[in-house]
C-alpha positions as CSV (number, residue, x, y, z in Angstrom):
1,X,-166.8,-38.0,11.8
2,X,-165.7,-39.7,8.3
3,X,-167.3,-43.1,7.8
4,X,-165.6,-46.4,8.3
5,X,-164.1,-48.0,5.4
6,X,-166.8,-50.5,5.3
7,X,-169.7,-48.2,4.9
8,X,-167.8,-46.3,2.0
9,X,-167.4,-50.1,0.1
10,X,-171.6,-50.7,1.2
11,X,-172.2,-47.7,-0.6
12,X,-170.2,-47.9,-4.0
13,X,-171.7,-51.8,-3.8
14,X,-174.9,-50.7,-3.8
15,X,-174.8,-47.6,-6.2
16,X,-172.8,-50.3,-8.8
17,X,-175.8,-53.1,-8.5
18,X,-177.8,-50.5,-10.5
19,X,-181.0,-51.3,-8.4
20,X,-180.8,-48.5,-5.7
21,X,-181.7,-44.8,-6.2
22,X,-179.1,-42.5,-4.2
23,X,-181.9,-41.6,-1.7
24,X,-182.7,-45.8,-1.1
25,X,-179.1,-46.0,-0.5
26,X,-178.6,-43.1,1.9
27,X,-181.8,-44.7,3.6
28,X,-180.0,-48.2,3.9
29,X,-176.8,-47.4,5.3
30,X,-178.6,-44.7,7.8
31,X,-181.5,-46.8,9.3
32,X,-180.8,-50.1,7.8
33,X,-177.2,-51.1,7.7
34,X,-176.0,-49.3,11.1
35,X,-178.1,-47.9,13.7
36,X,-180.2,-44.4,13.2
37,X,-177.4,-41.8,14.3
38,X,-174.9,-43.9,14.1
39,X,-172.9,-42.6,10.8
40,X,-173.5,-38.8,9.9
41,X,-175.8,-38.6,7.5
42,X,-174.1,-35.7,5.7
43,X,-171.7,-38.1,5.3
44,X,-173.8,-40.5,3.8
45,X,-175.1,-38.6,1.4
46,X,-171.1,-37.2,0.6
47,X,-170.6,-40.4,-0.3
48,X,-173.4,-41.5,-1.8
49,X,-173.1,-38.6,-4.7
50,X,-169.6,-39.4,-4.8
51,X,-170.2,-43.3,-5.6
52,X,-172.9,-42.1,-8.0
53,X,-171.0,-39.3,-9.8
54,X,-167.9,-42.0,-10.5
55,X,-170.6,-44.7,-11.7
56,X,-172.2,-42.0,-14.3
57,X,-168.4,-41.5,-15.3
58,X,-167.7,-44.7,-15.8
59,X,-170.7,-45.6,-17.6
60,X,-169.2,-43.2,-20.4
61,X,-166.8,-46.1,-21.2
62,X,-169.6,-49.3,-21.0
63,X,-170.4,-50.6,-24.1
64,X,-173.6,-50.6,-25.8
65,X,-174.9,-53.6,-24.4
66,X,-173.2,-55.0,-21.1
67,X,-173.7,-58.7,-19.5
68,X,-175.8,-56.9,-17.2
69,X,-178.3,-56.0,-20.4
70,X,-177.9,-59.8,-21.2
71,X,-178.8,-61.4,-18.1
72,X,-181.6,-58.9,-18.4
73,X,-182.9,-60.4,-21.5
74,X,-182.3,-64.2,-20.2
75,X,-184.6,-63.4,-17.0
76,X,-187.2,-62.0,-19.1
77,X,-187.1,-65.1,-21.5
78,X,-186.9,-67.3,-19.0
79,X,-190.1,-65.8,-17.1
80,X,-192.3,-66.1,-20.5
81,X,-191.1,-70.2,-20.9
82,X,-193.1,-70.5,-17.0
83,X,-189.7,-70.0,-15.2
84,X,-190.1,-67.3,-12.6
85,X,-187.3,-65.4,-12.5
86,X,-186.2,-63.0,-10.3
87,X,-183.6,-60.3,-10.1
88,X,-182.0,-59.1,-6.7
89,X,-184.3,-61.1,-4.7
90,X,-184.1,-60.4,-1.4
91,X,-180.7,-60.5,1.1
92,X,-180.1,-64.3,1.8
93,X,-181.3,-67.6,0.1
94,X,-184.7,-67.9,2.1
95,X,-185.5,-64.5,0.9
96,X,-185.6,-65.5,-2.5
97,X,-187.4,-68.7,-2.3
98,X,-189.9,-65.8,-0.4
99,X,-189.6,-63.1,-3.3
100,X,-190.3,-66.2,-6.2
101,X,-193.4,-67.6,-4.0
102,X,-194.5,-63.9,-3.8
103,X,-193.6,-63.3,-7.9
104,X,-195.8,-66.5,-8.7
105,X,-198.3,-65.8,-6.5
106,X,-199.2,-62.2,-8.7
107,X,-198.7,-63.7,-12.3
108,X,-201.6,-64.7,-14.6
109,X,-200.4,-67.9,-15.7
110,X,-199.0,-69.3,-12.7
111,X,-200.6,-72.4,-13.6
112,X,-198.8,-72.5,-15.8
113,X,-195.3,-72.4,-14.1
114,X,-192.7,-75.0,-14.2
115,X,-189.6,-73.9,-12.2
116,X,-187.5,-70.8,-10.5
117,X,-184.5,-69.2,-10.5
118,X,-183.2,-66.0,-8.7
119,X,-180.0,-64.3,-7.5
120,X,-180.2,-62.6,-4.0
121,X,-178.5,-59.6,-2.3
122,X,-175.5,-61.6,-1.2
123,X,-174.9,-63.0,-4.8
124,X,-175.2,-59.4,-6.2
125,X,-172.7,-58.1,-3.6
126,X,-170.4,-60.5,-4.9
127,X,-170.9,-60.1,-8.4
128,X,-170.7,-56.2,-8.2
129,X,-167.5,-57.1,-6.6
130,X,-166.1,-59.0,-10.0
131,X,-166.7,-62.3,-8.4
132,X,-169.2,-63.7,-10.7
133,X,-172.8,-64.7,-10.1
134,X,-174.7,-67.4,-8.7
135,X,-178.1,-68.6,-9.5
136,X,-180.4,-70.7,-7.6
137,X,-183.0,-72.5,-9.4
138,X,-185.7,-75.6,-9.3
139,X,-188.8,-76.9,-10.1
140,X,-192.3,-75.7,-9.1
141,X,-192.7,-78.8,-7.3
142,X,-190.4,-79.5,-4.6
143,X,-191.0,-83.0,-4.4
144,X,-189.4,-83.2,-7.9
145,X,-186.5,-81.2,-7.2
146,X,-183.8,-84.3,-8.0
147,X,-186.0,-85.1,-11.3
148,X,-186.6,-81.8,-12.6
149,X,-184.3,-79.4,-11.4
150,X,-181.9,-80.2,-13.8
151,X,-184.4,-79.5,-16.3
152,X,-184.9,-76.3,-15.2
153,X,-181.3,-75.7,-14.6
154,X,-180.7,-76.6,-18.2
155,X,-183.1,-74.7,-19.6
156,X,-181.6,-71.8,-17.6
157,X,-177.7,-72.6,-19.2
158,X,-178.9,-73.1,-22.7
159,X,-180.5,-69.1,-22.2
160,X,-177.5,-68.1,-20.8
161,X,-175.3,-69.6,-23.2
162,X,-177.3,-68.4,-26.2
163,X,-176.7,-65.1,-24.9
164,X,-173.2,-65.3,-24.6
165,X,-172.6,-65.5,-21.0
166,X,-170.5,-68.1,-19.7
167,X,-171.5,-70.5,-17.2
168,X,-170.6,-73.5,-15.0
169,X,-172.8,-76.0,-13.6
170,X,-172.0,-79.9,-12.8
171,X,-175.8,-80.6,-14.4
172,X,-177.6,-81.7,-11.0
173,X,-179.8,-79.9,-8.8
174,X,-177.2,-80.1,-5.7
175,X,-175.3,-77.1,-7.6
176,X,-176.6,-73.4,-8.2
177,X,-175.0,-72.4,-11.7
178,X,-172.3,-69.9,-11.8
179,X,-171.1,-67.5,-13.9
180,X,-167.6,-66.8,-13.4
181,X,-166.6,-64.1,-15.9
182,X,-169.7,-62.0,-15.6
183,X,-168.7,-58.3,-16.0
184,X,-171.3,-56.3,-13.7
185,X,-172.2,-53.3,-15.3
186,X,-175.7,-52.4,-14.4
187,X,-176.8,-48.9,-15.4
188,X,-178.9,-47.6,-11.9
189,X,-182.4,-47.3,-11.6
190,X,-183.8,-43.9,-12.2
191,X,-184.9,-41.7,-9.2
């Protein structure tokens, strides 16, 4: 039975985030995404080392360093200035405030913290799907959100900026920054 259209755009999504292995993916759409039995698994796995096969094709055309690389370098900035930052985290919005609690909780220094940020599974769908990224961010203190989230978020833009990507952000904490023309190349994860 060939799968529906929708499992076949699941699976390029998640082999183009660059965080999946193939076998994570097959795993996902076969026992996570749609009921065990409900798509063939040969199937799956067709597709999956279809989607993969085009991405390794395609990567012959990136250039040296993609936004992707970038935002890379920005998150790990950010996370040595007391910022934890955290790629891919989680599916939905409460997921990531989970995955930054959980990040903070195993670092060193985090007495030393001062603020968040994080893109979730959602965002990254949508980003891998040329329609730029959005990043959530705040202080450490939740009380203080309204006084130093913008702060934080402007300590985030000035990273992003410096590293060429281009953002857009009305300077309050009521807005997540966006970036708009972010071109989502993310080599995959090995495995």
């Amino acid at each position: 039975m060939p799968l529906p259209q929708e499992a076949i755009e699941q699976i390029n999504v998640l082999a183009r985030s660059g965080f999946e292995t193939p076998k994570r993916v097959v795993e996902i759409l076969c026992e996570e995404a749609y009921e065990p039995g409900e798509l063939s698994s040969r199937e799956v796995e067709t597709s999956v080392e279809e989607a993969f096969r085009a991405l390794q094709t395609d990567m012959k055309s990136w250039p040296e360093i993609t936004d992707c690389d970038r935002l890379d370098k920005v998150f790990a900035s950010l996370n040595s200035k007391g910022i934890v930052s955290v790629q891919n985290a989680g599916y939905t919005q409460s997921d990531g405030f989970d995955a930054v609690k959980q990040a903070a909780r195993s670092r060193a220094d985090r007495n030393n913290l001062i603020g968040y940020c994080f893109y979730h599974g959602q965002d990254l769908e949508r980003a891998v799907s040329g329609g730029g990224l959005y990043l959530a961010f705040g202080p450490k203190n939740p009380a203080r959100e309204q006084e130093d989230g913008p702060v934080i978020g402007a300590t985030i833009v000035q990273q992003l900026q410096e590293s060429s990507i281009t953002t857009e952000w009305n300077g309050s904490f009521d807005q997540r920054i966006y970036l708009p023309v972010l071109d989502w190349k993310r080599r995959p994860v090995a495995g």
